[in-house]
C-alpha positions as a LaTeX table, in Angstrom:
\begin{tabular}{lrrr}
\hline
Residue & $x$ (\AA) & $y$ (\AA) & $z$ (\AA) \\
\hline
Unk1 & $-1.62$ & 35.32 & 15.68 \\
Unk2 & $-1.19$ & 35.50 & 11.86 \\
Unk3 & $-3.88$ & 32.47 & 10.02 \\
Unk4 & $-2.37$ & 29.47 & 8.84 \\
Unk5 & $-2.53$ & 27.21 & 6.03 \\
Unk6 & $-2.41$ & 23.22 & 7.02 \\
Unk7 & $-0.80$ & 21.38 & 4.26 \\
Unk8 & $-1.61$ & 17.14 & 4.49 \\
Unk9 & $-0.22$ & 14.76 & 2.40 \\
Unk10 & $-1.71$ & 10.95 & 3.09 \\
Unk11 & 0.38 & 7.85 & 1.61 \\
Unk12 & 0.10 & 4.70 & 1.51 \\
Unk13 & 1.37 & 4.39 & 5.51 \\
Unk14 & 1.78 & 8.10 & 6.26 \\
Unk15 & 0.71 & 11.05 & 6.99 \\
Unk16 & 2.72 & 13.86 & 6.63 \\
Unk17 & 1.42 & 17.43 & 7.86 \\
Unk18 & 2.99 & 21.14 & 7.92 \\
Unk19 & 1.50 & 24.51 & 9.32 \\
Unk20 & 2.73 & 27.14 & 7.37 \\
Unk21 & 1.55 & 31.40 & 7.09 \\
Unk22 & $-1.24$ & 31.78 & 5.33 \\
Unk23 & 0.51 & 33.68 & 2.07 \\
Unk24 & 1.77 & 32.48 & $-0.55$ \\
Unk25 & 5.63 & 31.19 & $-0.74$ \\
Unk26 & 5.25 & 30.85 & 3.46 \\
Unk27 & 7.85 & 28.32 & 4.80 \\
Unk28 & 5.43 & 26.27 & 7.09 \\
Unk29 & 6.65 & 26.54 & 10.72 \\
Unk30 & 5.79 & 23.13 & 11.86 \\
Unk31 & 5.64 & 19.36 & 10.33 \\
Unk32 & 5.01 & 16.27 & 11.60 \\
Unk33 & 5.30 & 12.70 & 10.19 \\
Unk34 & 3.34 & 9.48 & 11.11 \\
Unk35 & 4.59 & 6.51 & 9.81 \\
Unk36 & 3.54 & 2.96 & 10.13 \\
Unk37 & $-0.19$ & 3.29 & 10.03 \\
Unk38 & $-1.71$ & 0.20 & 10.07 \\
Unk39 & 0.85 & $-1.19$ & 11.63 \\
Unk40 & 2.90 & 0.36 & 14.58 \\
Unk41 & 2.46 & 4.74 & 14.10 \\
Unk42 & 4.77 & 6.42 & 15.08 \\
Unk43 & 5.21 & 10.39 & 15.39 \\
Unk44 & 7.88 & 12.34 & 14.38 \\
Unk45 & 7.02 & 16.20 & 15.17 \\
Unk46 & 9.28 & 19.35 & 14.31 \\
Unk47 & 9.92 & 21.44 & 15.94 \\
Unk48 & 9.61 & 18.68 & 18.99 \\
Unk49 & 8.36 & 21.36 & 21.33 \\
Unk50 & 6.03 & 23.35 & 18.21 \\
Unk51 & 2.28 & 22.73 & 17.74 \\
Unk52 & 2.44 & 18.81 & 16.92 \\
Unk53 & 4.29 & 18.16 & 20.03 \\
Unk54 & 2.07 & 15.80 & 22.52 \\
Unk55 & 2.32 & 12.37 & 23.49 \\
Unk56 & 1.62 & 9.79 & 20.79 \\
Unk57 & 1.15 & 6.43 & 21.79 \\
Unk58 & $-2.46$ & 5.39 & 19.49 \\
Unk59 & $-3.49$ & 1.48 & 19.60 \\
Unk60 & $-1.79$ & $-0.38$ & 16.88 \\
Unk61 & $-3.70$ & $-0.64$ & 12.94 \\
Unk62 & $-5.39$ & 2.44 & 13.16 \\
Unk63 & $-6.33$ & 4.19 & 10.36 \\
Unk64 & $-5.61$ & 7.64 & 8.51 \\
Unk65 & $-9.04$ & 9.04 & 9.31 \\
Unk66 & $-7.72$ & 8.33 & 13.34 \\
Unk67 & $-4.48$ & 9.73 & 13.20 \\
Unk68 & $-5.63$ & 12.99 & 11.39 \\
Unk69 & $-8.47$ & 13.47 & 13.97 \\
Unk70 & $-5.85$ & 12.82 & 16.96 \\
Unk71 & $-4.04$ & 15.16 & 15.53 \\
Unk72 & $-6.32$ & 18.17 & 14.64 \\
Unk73 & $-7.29$ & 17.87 & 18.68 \\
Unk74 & $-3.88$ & 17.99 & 19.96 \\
Unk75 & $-3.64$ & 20.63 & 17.18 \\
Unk76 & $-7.06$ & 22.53 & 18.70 \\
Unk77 & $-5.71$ & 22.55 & 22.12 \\
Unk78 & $-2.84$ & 24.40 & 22.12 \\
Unk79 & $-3.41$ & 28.13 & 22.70 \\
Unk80 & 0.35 & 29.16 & 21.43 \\
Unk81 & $-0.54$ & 27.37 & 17.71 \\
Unk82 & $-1.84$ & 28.98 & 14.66 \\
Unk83 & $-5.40$ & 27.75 & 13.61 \\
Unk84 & $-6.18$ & 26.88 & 10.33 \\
Unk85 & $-8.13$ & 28.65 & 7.71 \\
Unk86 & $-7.91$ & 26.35 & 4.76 \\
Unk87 & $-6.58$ & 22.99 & 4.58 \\
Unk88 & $-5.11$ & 21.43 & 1.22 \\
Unk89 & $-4.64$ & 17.93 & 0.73 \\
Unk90 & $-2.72$ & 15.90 & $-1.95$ \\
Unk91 & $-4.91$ & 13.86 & $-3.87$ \\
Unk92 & $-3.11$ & 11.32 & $-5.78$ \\
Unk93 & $-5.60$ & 10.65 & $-8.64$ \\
Unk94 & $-8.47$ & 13.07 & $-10.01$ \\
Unk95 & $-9.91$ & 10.26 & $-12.88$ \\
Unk96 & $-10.83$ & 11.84 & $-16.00$ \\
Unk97 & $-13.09$ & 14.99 & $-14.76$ \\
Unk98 & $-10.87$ & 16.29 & $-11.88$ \\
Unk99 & $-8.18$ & 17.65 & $-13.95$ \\
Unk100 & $-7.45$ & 21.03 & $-11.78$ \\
Unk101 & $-6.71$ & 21.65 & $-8.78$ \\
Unk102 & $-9.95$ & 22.48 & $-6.74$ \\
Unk103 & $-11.75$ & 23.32 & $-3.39$ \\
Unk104 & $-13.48$ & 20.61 & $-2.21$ \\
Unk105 & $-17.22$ & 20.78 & $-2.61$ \\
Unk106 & $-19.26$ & 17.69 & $-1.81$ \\
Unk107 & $-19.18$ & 17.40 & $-5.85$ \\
Unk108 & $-15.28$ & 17.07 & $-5.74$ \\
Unk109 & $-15.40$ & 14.56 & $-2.83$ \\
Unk110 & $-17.43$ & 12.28 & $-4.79$ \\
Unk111 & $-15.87$ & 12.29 & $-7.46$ \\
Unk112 & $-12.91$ & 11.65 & $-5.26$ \\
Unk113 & $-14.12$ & 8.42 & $-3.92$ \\
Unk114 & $-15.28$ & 7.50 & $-7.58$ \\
Unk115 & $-12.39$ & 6.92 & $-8.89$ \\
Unk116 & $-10.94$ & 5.98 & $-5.61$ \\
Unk117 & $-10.31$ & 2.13 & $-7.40$ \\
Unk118 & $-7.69$ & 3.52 & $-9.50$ \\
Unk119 & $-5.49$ & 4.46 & $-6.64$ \\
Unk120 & $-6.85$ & 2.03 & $-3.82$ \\
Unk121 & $-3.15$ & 2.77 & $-1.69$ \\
Unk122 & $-3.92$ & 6.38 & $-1.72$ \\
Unk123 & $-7.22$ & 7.59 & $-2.74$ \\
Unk124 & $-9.26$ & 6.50 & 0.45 \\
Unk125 & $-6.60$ & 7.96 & 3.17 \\
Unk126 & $-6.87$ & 11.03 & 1.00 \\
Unk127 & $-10.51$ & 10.57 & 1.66 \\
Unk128 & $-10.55$ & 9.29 & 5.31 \\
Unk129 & $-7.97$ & 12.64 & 6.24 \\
Unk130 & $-10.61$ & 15.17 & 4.15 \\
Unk131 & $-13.41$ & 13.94 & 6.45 \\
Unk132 & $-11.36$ & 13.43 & 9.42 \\
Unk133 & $-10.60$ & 17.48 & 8.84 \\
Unk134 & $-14.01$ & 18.36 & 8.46 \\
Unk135 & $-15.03$ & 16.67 & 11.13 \\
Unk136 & $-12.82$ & 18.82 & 13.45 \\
Unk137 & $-13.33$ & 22.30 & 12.11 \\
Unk138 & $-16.85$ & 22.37 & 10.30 \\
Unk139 & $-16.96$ & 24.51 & 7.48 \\
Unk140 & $-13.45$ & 25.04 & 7.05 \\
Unk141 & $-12.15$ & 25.44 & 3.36 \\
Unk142 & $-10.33$ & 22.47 & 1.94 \\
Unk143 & $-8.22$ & 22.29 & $-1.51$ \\
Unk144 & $-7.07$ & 18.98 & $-3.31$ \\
Unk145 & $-4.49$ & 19.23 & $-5.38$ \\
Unk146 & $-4.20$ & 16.11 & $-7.86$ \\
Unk147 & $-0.96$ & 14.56 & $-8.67$ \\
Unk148 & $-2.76$ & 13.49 & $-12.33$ \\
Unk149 & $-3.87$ & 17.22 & $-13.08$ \\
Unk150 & $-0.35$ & 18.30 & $-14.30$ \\
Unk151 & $-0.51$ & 15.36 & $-16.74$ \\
Unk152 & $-3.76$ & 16.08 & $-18.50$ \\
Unk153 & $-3.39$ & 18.19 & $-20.99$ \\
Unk154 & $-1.40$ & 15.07 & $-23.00$ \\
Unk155 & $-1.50$ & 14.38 & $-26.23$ \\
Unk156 & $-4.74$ & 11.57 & $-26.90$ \\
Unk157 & $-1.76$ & 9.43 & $-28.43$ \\
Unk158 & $-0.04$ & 9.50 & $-25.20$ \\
Unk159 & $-3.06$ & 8.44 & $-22.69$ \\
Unk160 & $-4.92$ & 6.06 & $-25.10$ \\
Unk161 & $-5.25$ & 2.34 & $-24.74$ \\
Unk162 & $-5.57$ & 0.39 & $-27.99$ \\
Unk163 & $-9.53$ & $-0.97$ & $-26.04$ \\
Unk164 & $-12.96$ & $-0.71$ & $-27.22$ \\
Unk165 & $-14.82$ & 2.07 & $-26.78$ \\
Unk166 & $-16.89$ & 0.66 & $-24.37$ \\
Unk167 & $-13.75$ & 0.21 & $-21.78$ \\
Unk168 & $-12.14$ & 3.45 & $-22.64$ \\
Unk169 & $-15.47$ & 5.18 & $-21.87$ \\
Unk170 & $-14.99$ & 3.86 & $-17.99$ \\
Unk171 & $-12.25$ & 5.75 & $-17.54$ \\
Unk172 & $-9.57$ & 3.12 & $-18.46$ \\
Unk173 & $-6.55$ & 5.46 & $-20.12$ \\
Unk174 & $-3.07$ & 6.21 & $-18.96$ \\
Unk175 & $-2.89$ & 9.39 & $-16.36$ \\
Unk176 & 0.33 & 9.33 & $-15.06$ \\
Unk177 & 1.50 & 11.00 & $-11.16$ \\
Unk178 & 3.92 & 12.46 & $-9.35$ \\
Unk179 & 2.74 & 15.81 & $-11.32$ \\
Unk180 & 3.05 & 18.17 & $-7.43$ \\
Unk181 & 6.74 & 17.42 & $-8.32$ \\
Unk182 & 6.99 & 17.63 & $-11.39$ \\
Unk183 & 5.23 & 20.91 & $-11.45$ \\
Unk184 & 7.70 & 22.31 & $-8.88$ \\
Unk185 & 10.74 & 20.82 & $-11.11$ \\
Unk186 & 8.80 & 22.72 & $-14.38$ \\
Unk187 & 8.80 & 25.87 & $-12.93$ \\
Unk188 & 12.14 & 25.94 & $-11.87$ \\
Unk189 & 14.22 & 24.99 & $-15.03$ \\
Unk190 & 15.44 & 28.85 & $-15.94$ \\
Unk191 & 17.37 & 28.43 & $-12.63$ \\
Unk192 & 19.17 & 25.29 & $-14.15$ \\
Unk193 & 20.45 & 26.96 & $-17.65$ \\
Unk194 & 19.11 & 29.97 & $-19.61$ \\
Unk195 & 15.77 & 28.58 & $-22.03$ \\
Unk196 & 15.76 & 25.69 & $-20.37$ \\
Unk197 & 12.27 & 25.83 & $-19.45$ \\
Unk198 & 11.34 & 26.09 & $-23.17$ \\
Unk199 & 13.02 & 22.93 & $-23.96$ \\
Unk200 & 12.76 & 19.77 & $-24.12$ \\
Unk201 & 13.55 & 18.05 & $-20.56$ \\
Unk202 & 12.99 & 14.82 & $-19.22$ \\
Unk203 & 12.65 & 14.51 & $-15.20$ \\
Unk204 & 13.17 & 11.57 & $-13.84$ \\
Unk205 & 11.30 & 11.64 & $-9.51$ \\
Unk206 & 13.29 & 7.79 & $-8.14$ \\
Unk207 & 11.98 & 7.10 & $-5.24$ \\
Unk208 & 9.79 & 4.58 & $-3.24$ \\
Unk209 & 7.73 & 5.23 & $-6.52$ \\
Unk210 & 9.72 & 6.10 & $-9.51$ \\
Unk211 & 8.47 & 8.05 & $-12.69$ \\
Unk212 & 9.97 & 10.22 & $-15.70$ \\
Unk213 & 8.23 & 12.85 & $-17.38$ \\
Unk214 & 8.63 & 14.74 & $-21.07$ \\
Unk215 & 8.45 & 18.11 & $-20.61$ \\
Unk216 & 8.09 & 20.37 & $-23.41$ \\
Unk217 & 8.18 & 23.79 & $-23.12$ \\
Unk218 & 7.51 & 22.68 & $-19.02$ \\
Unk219 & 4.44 & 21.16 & $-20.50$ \\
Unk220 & 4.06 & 17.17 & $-19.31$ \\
Unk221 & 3.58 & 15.61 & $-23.06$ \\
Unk222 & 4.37 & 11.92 & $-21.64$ \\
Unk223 & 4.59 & 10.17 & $-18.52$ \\
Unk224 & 6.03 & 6.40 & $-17.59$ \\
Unk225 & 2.97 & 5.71 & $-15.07$ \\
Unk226 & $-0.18$ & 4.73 & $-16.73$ \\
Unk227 & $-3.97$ & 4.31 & $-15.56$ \\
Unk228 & $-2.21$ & 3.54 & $-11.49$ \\
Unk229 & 0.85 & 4.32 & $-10.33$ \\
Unk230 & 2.04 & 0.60 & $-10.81$ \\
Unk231 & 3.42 & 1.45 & $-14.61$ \\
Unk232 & 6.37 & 2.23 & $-16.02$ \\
Unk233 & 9.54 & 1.64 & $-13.82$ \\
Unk234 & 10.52 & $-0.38$ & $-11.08$ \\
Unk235 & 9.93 & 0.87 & $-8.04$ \\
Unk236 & 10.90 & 0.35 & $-4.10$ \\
Unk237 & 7.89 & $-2.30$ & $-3.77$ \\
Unk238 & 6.21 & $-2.70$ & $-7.47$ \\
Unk239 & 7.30 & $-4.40$ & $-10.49$ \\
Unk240 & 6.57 & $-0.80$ & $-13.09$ \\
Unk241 & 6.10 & $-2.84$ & $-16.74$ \\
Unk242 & 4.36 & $-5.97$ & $-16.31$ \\
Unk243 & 2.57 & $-7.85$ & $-19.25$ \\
Unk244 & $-1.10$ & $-7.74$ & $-18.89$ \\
Unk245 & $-1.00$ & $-11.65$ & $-19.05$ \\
Unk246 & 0.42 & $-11.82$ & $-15.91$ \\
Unk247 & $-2.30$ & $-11.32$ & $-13.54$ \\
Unk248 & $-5.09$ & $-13.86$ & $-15.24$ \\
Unk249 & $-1.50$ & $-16.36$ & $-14.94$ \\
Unk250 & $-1.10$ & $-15.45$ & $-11.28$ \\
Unk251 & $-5.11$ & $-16.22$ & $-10.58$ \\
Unk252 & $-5.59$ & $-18.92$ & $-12.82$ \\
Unk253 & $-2.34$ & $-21.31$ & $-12.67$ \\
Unk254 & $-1.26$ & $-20.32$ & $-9.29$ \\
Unk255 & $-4.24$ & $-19.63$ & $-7.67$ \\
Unk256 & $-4.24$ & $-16.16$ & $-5.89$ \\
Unk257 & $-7.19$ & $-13.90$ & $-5.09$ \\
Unk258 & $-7.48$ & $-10.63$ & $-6.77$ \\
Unk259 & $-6.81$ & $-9.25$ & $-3.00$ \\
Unk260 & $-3.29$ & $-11.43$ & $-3.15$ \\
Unk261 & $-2.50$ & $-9.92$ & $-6.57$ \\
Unk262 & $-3.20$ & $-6.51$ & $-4.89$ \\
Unk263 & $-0.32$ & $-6.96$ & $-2.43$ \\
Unk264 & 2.31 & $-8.98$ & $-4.57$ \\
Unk265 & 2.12 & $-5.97$ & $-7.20$ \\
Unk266 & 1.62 & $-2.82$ & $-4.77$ \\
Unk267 & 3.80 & $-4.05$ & $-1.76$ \\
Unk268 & 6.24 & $-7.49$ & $-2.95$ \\
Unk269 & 7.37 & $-6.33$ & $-5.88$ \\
Unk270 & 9.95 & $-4.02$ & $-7.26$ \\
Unk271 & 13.16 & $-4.06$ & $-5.58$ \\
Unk272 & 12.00 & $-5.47$ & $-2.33$ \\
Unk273 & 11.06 & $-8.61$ & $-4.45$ \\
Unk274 & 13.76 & $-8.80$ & $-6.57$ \\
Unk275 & 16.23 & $-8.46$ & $-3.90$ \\
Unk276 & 14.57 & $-10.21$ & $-1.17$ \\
Unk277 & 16.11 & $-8.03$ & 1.28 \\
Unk278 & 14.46 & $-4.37$ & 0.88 \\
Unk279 & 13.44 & $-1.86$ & $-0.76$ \\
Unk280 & 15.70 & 0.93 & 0.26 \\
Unk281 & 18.20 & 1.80 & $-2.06$ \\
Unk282 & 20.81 & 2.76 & 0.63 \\
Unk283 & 20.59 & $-0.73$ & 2.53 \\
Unk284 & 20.99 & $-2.48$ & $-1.45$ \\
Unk285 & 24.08 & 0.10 & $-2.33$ \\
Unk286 & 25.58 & $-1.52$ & 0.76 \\
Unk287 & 24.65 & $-5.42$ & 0.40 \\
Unk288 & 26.67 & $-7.80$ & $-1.25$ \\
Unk289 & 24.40 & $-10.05$ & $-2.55$ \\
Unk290 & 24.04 & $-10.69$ & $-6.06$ \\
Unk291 & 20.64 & $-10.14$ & $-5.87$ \\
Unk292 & 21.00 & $-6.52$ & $-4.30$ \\
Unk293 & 23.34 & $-5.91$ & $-7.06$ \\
Unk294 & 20.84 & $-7.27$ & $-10.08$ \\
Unk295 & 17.71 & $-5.16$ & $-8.29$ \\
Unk296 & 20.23 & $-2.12$ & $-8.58$ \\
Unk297 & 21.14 & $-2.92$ & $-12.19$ \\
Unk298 & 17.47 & $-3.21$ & $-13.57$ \\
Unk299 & 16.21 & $-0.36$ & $-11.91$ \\
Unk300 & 18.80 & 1.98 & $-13.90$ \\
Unk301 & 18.32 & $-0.13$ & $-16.77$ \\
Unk302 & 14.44 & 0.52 & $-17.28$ \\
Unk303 & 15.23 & 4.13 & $-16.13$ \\
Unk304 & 17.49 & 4.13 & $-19.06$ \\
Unk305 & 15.16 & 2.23 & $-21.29$ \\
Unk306 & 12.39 & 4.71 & $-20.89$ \\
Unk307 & 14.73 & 7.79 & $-21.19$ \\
Unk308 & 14.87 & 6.91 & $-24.72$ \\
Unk309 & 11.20 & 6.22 & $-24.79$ \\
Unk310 & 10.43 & 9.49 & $-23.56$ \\
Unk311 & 13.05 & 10.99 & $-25.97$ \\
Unk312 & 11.06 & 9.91 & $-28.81$ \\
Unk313 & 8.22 & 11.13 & $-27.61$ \\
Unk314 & 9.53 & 14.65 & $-27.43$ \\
Unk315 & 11.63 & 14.35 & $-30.79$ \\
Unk316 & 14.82 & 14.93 & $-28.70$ \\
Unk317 & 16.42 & 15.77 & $-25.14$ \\
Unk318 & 18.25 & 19.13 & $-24.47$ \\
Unk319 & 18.69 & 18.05 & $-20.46$ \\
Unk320 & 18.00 & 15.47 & $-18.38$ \\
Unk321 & 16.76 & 16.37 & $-13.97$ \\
Unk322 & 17.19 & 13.67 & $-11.18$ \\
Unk323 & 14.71 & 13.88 & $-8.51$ \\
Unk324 & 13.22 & 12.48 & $-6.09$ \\
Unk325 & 14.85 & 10.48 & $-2.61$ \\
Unk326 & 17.15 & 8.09 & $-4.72$ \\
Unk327 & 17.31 & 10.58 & $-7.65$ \\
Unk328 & 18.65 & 13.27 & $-5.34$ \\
Unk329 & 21.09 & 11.40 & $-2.94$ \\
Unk330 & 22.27 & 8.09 & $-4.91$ \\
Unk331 & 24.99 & 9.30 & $-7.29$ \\
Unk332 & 25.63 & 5.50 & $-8.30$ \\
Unk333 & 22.11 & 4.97 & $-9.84$ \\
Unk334 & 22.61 & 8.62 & $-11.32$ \\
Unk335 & 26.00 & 7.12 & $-13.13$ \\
Unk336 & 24.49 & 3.63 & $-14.28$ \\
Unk337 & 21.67 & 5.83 & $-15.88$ \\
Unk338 & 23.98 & 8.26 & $-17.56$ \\
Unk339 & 26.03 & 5.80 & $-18.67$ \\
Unk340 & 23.35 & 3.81 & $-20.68$ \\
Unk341 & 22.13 & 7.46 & $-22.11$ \\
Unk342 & 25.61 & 8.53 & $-23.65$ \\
Unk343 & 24.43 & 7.60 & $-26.92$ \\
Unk344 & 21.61 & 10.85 & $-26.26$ \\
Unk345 & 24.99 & 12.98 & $-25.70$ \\
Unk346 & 25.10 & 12.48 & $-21.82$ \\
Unk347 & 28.82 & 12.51 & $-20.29$ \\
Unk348 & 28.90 & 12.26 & $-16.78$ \\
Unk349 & 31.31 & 14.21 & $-14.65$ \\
Unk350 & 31.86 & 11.59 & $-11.25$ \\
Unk351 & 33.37 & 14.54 & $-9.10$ \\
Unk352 & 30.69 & 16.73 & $-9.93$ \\
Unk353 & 28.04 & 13.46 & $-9.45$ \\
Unk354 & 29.44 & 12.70 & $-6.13$ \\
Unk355 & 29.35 & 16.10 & $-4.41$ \\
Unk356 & 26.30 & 16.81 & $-6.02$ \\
Unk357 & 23.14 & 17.64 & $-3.50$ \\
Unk358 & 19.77 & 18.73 & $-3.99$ \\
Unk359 & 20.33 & 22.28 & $-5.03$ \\
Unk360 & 20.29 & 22.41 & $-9.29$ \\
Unk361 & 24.07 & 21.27 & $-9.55$ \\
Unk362 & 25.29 & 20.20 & $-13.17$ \\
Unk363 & 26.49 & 16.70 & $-13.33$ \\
Unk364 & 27.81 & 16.08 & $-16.67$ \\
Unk365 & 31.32 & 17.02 & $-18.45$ \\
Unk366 & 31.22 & 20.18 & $-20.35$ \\
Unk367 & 30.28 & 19.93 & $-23.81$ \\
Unk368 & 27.99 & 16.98 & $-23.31$ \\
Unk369 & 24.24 & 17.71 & $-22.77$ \\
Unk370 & 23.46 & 18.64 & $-19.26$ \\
Unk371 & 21.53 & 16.84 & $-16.47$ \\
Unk372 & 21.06 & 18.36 & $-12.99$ \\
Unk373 & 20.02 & 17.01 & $-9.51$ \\
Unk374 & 17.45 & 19.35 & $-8.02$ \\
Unk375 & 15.06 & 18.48 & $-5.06$ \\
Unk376 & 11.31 & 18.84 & $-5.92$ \\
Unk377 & 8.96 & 20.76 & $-3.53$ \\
Unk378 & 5.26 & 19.58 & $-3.89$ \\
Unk379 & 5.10 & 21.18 & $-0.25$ \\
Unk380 & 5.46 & 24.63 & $-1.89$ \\
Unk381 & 2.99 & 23.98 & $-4.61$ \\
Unk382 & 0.44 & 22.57 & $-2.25$ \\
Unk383 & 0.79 & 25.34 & $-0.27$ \\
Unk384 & 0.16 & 28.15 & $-3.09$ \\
Unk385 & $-2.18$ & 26.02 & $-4.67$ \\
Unk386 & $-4.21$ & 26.06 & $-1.22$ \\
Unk387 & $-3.89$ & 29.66 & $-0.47$ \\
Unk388 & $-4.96$ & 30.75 & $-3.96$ \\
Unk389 & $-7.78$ & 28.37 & $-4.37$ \\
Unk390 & $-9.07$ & 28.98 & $-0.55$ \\
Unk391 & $-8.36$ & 32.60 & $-0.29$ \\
Unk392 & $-8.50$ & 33.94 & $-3.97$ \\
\hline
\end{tabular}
């Protein structure tokens, strides 16, 4: 049986996982998904007779480090399943000194759970799976790949706060995410239009967490998420711009722990708080509440908004790339965007925009300036990334 690469991606609530050949470009051959963790898990394993397949029924509120480790054994026991030789995991943030992709040394993983603070919803299940692996197979290679590395070759003028020395020596800077997909949307913007990927692009990943990029050249030179991934836009359940002067308002005047900040901004916010109903964007395209309609309207508005901020940045847009769950499959936020950004020479075309799926289709008129819907694959980067780094 040919070795195998196992691919793990830990959010906030899930834990995603694919076994793929161990080469580079392999299409894994098996995934599973565990959502609800914390909560109620639940296991969603393809194929649903393939390596992942077993019966799932863990106690409620466990934790990543669990569900990993329940299933590396069910993984371990089959005789018919490839066993892993390397193992990469997406890291969401890599601070200031992890700015590659890298295997993980005990070095790495402390500096790992350093910086862990500035992504508290995704750092430590990163962690917690990374043990949880090592744990089941001593001494088996593991790769992080960092959603912040693609981002850090900015521009100081980009990542800098206007604070003392003193705080901007912590580590306190803008870092921006998302950078798996953005990566995977850089190196694929020949197959959009001839030069493209030595232009000047913006990419714009909408999903449960929403982000643009500049890229120039395929080169990230700006970045709507800041020092966390609570910056920028609005999201499925965070506010994206918020005044500093919030939070000591929230504390002092209405009286709320840090911990209670912590939730409104990471899980209340964002759509799900401004429409008080969710924050999927299909269940708000079919509500008719006002407020489903307003939480629609301002998330294509800041979208808009920081199109032209990120336009400035790069002196100029030649094309414009929806991503992402909601960039790839709502073609009403794609049109309320476009619409805003006609004045940057954007014309949308609402035949192509409605049959348009994840594949690189055009979706403005002919003789405006082009955008494109094209799915992102941080699976296929991860996966090279881990091969090259393990096996290199």
């Amino acid at each position: 049986m040919q070795p195998a690469i196992l691919l793990v991606n830990a959010g906030s609530s899930s834990l995603k996982l694919a076994l793929a050949p161990a080469h580079t470009g392999a299409t894994p051959t098996a995934r599973a998904t565990v959502d609800g963790i914390g909560a109620h898990p639940r296991l969603d394993a393809k194929p649903v007779d393939g390596p992942f397949a077993a019966p799932f029924d863990p106690d409620d509120g466990i934790d990543h480090g669990a569900v990993i480790a329940w299933l590396m054994r069910t993984l371990a026991r089959r005789d018919d399943a490839a066993q892993p030789v390397a193992v990469g995991h997406r890291v969401v943030h890599g601070g200031p000194n992890l700015v590659r992709h890298a295997r993980l040394t005990d070095a790495v993983i402390a500096e790992i759970a350093r910086v862990a603070p500035l992504a508290r919803s995704h750092n430590p299940h990163s962690l917690a799976a990374i043990r949880a692996v090592a744990a089941a197979w001593p001494g088996i290679v593991q790769v992080a790949c960092f959603d912040t590395a693609f981002h850090a070759g900015q521009d100081p003028l980009a990542t800098t706060f206007a604070l003392p020395a003193a705080v901007r020596a912590a580590g306190v800077r803008r870092y921006g995410f998302h950078g798996l997909s953005y990566q995977s949307i850089a190196e694929r913007l020949d197959t959009l239009a001839p030069g493209l990927g030595t232009g000047r692009v913006i990419v714009a990943h909408l999903g449960n967490g929403a982000s643009l990029c500049a890229l120039d050249a395929g080169r990230s030179v700006a970045t709507t998420m800041g020092f966390t991934p609570l910056d920028g836009l609005v999201m499925g359940t965070r506010p994206g711009l918020l005044d500093p002067g919030v939070v000591p308002f929230l504390m002092a005047e209405l009286g709320m722990t840090a911990d209670a900040v912590d939730a409104l901004l990471y899980r209340d916010s964002g759509l799900k708080g401004l429409s008080g109903l969710s924050h999927d964007m299909r269940r708000l395209e079919e509500s008719p509440t006002e407020e489903a309609r307003f939480a629609r309207a301002l998330f294509a508005y800041r979208i808009a908004r920081e199109t032209g901020s990120l336009a400035a940045a790069l002196g100029g847009v030649d094309a414009l790339v929806f991503t992402g769950g909601i960039g790839e499959n709502s073609a009403a936020t794609r049109a309320a965007v476009l619409e805003r950004c006609g004045w940057l020479g954007f014309a949308l075309d609402a035949d192509a925009n409605h049959r348009a799926g994840p594949d690189g289709r055009r979706i403005t008129a002919a003789g405006s300036r082009p955008a494109f819907v094209l799915a992102s694959d941080e699976e296929r980067i991860l996966a090279r990334e881990t091969v090259t780094l393990a096996m290199g």
